[in-house]
N, CA, C and O of each residue as an XYZ file, in Angstrom:
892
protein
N     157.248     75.337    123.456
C     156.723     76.658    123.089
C     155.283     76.807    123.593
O     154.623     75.768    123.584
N     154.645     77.993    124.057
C     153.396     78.298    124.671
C     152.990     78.320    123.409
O     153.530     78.639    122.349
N     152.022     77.955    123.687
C     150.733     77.714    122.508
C     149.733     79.271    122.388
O     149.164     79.514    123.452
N     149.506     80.158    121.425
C     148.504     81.855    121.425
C     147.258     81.268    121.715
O     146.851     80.306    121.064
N     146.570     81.811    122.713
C     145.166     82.336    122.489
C     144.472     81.955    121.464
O     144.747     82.629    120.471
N     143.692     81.161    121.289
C     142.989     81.176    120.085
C     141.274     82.271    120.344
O     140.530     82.512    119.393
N     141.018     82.712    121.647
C     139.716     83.680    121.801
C     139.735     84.864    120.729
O     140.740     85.061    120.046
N     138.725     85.547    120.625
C     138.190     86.617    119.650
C     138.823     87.718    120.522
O     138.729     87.622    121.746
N     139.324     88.535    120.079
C     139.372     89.754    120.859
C     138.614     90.567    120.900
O     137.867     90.568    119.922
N     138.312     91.813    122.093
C     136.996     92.614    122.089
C     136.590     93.565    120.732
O     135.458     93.920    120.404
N     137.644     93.809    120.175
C     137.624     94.463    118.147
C     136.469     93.588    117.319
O     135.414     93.766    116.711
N     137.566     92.311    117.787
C     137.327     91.377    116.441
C     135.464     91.082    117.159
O     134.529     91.666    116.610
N     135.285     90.419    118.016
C     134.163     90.451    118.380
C     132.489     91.721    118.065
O     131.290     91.617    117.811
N     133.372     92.633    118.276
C     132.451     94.137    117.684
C     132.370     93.825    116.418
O     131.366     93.711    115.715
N     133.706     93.664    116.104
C     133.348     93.711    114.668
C     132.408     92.694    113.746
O     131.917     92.900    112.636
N     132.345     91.694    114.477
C     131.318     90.375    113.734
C     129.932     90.619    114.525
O     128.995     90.114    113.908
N     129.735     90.945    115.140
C     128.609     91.669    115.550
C     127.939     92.809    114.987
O     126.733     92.935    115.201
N     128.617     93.738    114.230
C     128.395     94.711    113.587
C     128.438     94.823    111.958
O     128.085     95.871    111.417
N     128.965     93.503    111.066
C     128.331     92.911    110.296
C     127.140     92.035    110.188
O     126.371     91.743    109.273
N     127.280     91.643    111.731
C     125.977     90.820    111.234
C     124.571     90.994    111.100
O     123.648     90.423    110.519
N     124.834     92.637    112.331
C     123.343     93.352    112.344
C     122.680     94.308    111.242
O     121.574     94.829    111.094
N     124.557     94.273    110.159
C     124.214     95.140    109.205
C     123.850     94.057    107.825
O     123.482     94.460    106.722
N     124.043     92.714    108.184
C     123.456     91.950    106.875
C     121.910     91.543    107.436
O     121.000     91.325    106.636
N     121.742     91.476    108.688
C     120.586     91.127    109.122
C     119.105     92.762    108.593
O     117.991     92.648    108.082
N     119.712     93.767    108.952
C     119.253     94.971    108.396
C     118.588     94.852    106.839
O     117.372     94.899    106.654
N     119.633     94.683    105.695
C     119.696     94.061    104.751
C     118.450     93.111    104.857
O     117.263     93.436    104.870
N     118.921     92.054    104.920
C     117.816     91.005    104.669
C     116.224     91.252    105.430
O     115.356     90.469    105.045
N     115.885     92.106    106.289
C     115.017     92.575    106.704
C     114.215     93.480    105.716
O     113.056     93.349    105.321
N     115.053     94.340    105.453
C     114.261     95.244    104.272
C     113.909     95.355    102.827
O     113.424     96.184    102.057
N     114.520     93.769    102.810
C     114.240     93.084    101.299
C     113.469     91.882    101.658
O     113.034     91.249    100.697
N     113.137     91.312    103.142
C     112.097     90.542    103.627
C     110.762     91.736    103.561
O     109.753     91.341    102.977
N     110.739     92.967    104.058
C     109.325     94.018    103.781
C     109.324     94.097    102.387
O     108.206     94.468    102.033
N     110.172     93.891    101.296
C     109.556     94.443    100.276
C     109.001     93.193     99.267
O     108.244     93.284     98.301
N     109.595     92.101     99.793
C     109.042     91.089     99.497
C     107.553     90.935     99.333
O     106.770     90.828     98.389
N     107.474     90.978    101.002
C     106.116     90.953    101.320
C     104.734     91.631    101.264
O     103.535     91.410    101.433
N     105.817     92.807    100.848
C     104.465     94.071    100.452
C     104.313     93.488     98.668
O     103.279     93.327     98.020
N     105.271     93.345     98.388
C     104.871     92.885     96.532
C     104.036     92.070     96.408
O     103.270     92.063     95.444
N     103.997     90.995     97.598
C     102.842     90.231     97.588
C     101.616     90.167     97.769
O     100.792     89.320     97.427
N     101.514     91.257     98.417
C     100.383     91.806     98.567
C      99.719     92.708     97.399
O      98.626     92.717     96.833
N     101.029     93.537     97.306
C     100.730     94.093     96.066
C      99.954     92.973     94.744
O      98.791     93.160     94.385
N     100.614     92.124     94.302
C     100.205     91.282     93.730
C      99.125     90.550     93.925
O      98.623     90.160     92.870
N      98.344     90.073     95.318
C      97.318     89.529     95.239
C      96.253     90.915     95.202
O      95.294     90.692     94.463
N      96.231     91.919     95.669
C      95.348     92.958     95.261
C      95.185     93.204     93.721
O      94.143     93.672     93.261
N      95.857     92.995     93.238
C      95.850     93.007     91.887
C      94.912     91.641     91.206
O      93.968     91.732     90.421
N      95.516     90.388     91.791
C      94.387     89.257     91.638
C      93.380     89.389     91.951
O      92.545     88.843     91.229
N      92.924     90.073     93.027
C      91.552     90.451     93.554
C      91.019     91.067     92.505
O      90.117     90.521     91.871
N      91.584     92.510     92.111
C      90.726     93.605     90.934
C      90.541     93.084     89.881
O      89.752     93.621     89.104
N      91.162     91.954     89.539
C      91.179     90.898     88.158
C      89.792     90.656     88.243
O      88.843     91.082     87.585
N      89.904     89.650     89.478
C      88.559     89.120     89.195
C      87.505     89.664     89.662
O      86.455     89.061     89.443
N      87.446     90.855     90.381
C      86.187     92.075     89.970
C      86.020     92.753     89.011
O      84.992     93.395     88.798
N      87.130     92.711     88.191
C      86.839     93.025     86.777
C      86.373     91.712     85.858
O      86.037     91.982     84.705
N      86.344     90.880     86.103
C      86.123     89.676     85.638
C      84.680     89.649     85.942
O      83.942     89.372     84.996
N      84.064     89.921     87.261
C      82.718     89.664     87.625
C      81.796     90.848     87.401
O      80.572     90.719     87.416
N      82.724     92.589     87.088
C      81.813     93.028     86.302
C      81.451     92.744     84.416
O      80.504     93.066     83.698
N      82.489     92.144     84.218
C      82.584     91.803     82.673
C      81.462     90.291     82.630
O      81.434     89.810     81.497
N      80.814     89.726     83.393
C      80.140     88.650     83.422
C      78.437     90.136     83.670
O      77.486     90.286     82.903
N      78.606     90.571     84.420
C      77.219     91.673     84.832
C      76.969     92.104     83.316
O      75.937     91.804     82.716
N      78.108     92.904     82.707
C      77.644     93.218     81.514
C      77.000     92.638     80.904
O      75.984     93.137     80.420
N      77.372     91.280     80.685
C      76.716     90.235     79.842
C      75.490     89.921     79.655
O      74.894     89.543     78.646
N      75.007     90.194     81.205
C      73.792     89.858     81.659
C      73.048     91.388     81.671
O      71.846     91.184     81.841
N      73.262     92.532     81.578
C      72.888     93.407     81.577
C      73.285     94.644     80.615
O      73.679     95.743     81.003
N      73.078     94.192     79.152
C      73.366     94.985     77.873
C      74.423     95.225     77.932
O      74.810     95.059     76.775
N      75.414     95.589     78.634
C      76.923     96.030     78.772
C      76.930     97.450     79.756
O      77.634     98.460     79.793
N      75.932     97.024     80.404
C      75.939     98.110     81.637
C      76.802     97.837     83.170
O      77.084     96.715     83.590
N      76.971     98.497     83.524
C      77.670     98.530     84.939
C      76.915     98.825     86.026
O      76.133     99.683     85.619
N      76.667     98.592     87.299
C      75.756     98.541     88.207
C      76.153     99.829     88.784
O      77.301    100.038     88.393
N      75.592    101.180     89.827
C      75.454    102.183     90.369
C      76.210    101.896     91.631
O      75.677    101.022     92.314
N      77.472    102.480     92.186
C      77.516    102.479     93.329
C      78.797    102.974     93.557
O      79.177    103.028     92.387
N      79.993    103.483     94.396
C      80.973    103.530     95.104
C      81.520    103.122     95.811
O      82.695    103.351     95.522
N      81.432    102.379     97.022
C      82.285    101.367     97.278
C      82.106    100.079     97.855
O      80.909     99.924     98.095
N      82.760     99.126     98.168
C      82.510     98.106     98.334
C      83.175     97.542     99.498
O      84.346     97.176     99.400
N      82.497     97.433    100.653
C      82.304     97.340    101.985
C      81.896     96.470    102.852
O      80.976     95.818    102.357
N      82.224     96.035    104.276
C      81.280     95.280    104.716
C      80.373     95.699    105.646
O      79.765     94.859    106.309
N      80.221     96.655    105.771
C      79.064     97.822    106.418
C      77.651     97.622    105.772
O      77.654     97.540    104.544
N      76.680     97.548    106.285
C      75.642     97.459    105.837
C      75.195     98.372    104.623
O      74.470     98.273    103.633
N      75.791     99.060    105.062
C      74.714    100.741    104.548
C      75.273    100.645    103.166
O      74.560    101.194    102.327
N      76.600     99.970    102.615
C      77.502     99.776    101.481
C      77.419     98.575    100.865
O      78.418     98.093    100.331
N      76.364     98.015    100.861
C      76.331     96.976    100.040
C      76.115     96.739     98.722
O      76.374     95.746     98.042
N      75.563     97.867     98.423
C      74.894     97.763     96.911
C      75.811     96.666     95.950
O      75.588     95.517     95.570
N      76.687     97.394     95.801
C      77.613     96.754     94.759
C      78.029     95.230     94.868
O      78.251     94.523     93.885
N      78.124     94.728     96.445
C      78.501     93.243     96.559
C      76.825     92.661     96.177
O      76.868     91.708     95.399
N      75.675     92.991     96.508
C      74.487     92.488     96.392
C      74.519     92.420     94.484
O      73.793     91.595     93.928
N      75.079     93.005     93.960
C      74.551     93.380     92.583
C      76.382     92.242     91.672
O      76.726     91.913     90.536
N      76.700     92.159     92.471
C      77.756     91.216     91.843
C      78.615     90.272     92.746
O      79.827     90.101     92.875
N      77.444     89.699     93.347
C      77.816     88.281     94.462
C      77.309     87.401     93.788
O      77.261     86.316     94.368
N      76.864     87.427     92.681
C      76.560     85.477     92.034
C      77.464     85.762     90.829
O      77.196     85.245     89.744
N      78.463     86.518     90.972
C      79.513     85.836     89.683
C      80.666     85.774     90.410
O      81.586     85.373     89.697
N      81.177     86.127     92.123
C      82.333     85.420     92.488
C      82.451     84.426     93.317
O      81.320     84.006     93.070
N      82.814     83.732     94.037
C      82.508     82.706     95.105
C      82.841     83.300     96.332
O      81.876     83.249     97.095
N      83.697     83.774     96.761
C      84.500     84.676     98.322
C      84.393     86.176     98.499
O      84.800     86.948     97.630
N      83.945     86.507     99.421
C      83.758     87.951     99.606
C      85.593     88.259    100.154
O      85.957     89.304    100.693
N      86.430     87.179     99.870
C      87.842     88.102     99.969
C      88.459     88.641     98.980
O      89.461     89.344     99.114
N      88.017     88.411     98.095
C      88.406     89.469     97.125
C      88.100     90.836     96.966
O      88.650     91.588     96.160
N      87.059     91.183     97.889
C      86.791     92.522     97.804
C      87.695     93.154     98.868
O      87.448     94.327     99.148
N      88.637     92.588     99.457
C      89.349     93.410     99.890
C      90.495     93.585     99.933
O      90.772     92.546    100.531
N      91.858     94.280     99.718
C      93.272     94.284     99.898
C      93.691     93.298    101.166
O      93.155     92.956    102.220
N      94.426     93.140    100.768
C      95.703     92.658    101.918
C      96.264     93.154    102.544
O      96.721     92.769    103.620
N      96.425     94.574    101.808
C      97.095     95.582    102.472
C      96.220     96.688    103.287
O      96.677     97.767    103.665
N      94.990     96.276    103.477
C      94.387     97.547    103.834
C      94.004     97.448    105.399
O      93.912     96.573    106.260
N      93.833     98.853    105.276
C      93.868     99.053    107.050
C      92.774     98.417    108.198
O      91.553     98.314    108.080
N      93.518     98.082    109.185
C      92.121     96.845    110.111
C      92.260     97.540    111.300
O      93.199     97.732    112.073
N      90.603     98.012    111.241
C      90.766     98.984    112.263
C      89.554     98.466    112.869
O      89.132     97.723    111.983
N      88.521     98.385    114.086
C      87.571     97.829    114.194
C      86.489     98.318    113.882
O      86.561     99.546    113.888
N      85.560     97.958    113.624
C      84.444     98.986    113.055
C      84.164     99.098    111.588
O      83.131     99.095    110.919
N      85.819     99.227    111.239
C      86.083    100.843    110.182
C      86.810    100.052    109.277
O      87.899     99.540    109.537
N      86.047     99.927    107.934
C      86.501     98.751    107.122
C      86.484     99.731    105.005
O      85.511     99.821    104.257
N      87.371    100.037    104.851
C      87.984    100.511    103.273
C      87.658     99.337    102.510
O      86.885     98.957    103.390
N      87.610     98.855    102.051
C      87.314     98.139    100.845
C      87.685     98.332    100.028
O      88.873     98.591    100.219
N      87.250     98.456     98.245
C      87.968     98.547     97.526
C      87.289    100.035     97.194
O      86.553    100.348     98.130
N      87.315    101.063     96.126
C      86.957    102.074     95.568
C      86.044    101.462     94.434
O      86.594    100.779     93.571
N      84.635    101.676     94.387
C      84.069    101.490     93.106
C      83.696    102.837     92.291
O      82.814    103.617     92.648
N      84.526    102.993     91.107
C      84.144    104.186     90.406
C      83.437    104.317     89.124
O      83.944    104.500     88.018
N      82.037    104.181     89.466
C      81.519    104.162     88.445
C      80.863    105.504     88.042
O      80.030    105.658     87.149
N      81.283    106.263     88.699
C      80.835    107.497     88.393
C      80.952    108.408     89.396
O      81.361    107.996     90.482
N      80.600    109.905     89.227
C      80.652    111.057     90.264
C      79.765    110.084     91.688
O      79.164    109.013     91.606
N      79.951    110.785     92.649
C      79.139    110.190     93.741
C      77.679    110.811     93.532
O      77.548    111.798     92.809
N      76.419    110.137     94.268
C      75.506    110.578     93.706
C      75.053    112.464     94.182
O      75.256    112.975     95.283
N      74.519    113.043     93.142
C      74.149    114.090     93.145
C      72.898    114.383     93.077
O      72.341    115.477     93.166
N      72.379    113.088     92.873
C      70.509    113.003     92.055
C      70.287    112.184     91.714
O      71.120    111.282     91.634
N      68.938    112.042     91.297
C      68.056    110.893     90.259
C      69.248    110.340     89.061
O      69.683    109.205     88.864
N      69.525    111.505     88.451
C      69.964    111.262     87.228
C      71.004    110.465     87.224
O      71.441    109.814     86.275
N      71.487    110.541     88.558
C      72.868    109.439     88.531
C      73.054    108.131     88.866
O      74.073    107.448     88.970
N      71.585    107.837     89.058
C      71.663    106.581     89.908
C      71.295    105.292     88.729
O      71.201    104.126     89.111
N      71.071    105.757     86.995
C      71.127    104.933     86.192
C      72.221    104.071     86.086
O      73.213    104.464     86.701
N      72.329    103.080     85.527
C      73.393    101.906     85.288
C      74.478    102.802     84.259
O      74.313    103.824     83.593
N      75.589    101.949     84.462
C      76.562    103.273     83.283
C      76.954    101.924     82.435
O      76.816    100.705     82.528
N      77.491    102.834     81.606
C      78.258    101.696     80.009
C      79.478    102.889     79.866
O      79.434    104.065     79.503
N      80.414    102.140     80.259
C      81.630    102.701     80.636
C      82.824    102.461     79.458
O      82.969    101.264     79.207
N      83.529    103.186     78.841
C      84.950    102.996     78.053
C      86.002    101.786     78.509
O      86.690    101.626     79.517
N      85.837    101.140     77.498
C      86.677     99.605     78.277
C      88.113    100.809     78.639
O      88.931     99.986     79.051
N      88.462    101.466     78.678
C      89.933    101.880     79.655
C      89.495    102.787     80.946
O      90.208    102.914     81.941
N      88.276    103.369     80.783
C      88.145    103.660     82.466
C      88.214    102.883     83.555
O      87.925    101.763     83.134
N      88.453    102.801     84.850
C      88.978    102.527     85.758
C      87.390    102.471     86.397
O      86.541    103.363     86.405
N      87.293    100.494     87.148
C      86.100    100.548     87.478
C      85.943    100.617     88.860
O      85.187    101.179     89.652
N      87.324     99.532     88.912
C      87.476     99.985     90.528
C      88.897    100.307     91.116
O      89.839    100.353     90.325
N      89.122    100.542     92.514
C      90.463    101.194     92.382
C      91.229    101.001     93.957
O      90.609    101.395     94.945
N      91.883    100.702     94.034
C      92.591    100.629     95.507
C      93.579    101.465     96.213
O      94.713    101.276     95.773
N      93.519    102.262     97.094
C      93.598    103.368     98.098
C      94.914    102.895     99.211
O      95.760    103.596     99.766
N      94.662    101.346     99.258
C      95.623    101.118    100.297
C      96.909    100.962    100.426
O      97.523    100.761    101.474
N      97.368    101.063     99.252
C      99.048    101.394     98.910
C      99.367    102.413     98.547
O     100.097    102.696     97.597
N      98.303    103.759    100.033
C      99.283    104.805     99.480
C      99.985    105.308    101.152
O      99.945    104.462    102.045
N     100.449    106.370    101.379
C     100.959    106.258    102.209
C      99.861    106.952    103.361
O      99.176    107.895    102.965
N      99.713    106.506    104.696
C      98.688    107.072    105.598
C      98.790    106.428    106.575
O      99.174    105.261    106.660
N      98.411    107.228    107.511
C      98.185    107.398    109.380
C      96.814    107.408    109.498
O      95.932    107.264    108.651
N      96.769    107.627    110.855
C      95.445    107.980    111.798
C      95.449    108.883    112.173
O      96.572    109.351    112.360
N      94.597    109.507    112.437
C      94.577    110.626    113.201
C      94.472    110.663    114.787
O      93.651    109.837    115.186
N      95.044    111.353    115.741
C      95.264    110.720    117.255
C      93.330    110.817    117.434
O      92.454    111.251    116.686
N      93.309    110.222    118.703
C      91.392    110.144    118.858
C      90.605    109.691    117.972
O      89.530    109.281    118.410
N      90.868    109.585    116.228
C      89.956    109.666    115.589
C      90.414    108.143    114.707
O      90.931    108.110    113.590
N      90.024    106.855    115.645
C      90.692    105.795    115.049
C      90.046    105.402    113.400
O      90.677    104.772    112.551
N      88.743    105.917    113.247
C      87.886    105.763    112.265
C      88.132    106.235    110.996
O      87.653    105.840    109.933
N      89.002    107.206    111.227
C      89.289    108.233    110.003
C      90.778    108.120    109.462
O      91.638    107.866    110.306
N      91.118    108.262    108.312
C      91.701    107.441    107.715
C      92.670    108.874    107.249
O      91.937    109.861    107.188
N      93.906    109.141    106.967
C      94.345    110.531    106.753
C      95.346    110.337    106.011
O      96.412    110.322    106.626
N      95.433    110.119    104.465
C      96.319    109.940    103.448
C      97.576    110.580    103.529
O      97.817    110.659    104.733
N      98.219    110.926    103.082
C      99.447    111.853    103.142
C      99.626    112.090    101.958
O      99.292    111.335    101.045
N     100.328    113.467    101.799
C     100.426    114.509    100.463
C     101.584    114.992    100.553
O     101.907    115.290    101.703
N     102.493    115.220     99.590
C     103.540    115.365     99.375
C     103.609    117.330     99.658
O     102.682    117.863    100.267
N     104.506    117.965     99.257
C     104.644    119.605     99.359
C     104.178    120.267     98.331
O     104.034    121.489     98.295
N     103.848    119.263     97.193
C     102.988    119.096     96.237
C     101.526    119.519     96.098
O     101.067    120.251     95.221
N     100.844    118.916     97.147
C      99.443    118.395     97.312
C      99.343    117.097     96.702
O      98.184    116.683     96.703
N     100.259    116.254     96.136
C      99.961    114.850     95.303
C      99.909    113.948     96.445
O     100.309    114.367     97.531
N      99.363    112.484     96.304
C      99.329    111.401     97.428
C     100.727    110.906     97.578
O     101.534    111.334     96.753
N     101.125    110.126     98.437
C     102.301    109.266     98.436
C     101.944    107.819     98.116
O     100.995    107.289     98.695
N     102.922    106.933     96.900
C     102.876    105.677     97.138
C     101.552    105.515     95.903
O     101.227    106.477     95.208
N     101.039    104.460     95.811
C     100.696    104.104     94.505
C      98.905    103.300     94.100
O      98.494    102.244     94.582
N      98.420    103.881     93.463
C      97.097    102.876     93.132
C      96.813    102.259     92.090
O      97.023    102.607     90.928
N      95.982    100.661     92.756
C      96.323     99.917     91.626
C      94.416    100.102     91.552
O      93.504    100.456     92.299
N      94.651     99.482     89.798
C      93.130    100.043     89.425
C      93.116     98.345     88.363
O      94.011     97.649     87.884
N      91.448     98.252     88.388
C      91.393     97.602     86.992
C      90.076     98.164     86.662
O      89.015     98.267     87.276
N      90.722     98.677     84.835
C      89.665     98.624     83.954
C      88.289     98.210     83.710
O      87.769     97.470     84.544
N      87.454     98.672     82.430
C      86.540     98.225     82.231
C      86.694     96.965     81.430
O      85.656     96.443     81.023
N      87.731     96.463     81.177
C      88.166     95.684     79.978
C      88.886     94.450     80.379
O      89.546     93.646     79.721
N      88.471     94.542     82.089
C      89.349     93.561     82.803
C      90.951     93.801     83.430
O      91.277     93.593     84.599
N      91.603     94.160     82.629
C      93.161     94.638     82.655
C      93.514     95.242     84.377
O      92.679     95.830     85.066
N      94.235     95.080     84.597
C      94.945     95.837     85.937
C      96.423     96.719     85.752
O      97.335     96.562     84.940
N      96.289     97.475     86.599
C      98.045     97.922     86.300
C      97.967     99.191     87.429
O      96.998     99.930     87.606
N      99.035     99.222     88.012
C      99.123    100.222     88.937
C     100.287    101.621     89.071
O     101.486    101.473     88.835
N      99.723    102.849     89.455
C      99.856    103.888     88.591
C     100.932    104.502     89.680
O     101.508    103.489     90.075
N     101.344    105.311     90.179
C     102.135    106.227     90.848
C     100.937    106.887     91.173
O      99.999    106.957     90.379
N     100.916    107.541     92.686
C      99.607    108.256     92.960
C     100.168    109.872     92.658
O      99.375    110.786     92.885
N     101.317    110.144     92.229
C     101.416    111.734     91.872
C     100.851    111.980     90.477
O     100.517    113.103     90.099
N     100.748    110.762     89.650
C     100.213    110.667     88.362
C      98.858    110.961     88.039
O      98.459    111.437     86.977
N      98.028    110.573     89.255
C      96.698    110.999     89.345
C      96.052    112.550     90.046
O      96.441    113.141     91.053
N      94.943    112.908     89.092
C      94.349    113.848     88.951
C      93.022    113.152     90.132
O      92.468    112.054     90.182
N      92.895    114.503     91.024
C      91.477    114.697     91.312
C      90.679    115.774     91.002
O      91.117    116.880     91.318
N      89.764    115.717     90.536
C      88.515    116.240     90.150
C      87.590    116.299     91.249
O      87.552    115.542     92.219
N      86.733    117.437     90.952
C      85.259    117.955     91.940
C      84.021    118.717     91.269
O      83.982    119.760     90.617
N      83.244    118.014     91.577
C      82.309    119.123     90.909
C      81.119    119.642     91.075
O      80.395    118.774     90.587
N      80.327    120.630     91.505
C      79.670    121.457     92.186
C      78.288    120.949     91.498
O      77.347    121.069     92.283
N      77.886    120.361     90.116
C      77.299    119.724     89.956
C      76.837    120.465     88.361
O      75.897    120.009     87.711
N      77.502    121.424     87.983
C      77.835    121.790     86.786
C      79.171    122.174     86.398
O      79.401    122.206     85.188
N      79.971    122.432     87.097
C      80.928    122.759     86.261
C      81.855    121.347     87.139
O      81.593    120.883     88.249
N      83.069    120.894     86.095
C      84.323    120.325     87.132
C      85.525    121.751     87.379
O      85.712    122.843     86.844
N      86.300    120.746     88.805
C      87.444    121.936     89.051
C      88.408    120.411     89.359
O      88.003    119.260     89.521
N      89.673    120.914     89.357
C      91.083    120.351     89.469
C      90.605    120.349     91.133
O      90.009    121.301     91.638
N      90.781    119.764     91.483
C      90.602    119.182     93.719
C      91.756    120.802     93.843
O      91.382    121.745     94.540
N      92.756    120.840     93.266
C      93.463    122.313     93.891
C      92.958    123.369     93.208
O      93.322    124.498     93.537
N      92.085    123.198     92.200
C      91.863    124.938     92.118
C      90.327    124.863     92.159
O      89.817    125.367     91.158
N      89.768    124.544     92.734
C      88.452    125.107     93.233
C      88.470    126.299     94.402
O      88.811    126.482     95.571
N      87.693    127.174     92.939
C      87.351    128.691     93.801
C      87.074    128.879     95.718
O      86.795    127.950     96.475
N      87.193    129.818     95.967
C      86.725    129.646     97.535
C      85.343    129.884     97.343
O      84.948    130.602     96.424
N      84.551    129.310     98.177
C      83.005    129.690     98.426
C      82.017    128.785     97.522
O      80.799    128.958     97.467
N      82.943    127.506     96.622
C      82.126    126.790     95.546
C      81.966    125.699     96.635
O      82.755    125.381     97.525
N      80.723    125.200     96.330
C      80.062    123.692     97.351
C      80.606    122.724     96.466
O      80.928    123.140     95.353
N      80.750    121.702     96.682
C      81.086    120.360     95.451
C      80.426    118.585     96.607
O      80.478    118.089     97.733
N      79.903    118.363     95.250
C      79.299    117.586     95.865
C      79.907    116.016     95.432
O      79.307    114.981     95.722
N      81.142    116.054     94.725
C      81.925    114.438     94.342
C      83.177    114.789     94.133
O      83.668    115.883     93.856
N      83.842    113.306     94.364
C      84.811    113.970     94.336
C      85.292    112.319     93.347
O      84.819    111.210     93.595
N      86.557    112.704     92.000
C      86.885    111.375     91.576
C      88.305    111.870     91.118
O      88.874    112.961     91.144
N      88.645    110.577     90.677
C      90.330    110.373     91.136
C      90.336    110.144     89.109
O      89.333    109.565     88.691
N      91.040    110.435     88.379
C      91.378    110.552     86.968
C      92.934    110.039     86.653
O      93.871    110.817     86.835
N      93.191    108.428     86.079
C      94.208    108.233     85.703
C      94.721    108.501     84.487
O      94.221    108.450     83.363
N      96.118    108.883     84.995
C      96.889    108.449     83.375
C      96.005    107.884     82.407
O      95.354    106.885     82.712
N      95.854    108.646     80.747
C      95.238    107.558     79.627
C      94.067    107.488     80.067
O      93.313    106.916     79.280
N      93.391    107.984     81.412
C      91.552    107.257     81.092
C      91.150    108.205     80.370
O      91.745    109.242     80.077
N      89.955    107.797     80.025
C      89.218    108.600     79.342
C      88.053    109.071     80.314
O      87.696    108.317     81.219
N      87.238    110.773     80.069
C      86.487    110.850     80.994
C      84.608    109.723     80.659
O      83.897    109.523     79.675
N      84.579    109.409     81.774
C      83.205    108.584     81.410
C      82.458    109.569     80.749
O      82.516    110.794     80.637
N      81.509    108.371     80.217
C      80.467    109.944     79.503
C      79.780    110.616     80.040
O      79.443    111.516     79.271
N      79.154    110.759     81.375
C      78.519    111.391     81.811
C      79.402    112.843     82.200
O      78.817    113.914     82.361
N      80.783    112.706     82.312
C      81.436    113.805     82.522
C      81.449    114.990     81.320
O      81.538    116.217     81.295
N      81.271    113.615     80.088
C      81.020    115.064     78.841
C      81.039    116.106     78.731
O      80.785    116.617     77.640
């Protein structure tokens, strides 16, 4: 008796080829989400222990918080690493894992200790509500570039006007936890009154602009 063929036929062949690119698919897009959680997660270790190293500043400074917005490696942005570099050991914690590397052009983390400055009056130390949000991270939300303009950084907004994708924040109290960015409120304010970032009148100037989570409370200077 002749002995069959034992070869794949051109079906059977497609066909194991076309499972395998669809388990390989699979395991690819649960290899990205892996890896973004991890990131996710060490950004979160990072804000720990900048909340950790402003909770050591307090100590040393009545329970005040140092003046500034963000935290950078640009010269012109240093304040805040100069004013709380002898309570961490690595300047990598001040930055995500996830954040954008562009040359030049360096995000850091968000320090919110208040409206951006407007004056004298703002440039005092603050004593902040252990649940306000001291500092805050930008880079897990969703965003491009703009063509030509490699420097500039261009978030994305839903049909909404809300951000896409999510920011993680830690407290005055140390704590971390990260929010949904449609959950957050922006605020503006001309330097007496605040407006909602979407309903400011036409023709009003505003000179800050801050981001309001879920549950915070407004700092006191917003009073």
């Amino acid at each position: 008796m002749r002995r069959k063929p034992s070869a794949f036929s051109l079906v059977e062949l497609l066909i194991a080829i076309a499972i395998v690119a669809v388990i390989a698919a699979i395991l690819l897009v649960v290899f990205m989400r892996v890896k973004e959680s991890g990131k996710r997660t060490q950004c979160l270790s990072n804000l720990h222990q900048l909340g950790l190293s402003i909770s050591m500043y307090q100590t040393d400074w009545d329970g005040q918080n140092p003046k500034d917005q963000l935290l950078t490696r640009t010269p012109r942005k240093q304040y805040v690493y100069e004013a709380l570099k002898p309570y961490f050991k690595t300047r990598d914690i001040l930055h995500c894992p996830d954040q954008l590397k562009v040359k030049g052009f360096d995000l850091g983390y968000v320090y919110r200790s208040g409206p951006r400055q407007l004056g004298d009056e703002y440039k005092t130390r603050l004593g902040l509500d252990p649940m306000s949000v001291v500092f805050y991270c930008q880079d897990h939300l969703q965003r491009s570039l703009k063509e030509g303009r490699v420097e500039y950084v261009d978030f994305e907004k839903d049909a909404n006007g809300k951000y896409i994708g999510i920011y993680q924040v830690v407290r005055n109290d140390t704590s971390t936890k990260a929010f949904d960015a449609k959950l957050v409120e922006e605020w503006v304010t001309d330097g007496k009154d605040w407006w909602l970032w979407s309903q400011v009148p036409a023709g009003v100037n505003y000179g800050s602009v801050i981001d309001r989570f879920p549950g915070e409370p407004w700092p006191p200077e917003f009073e």
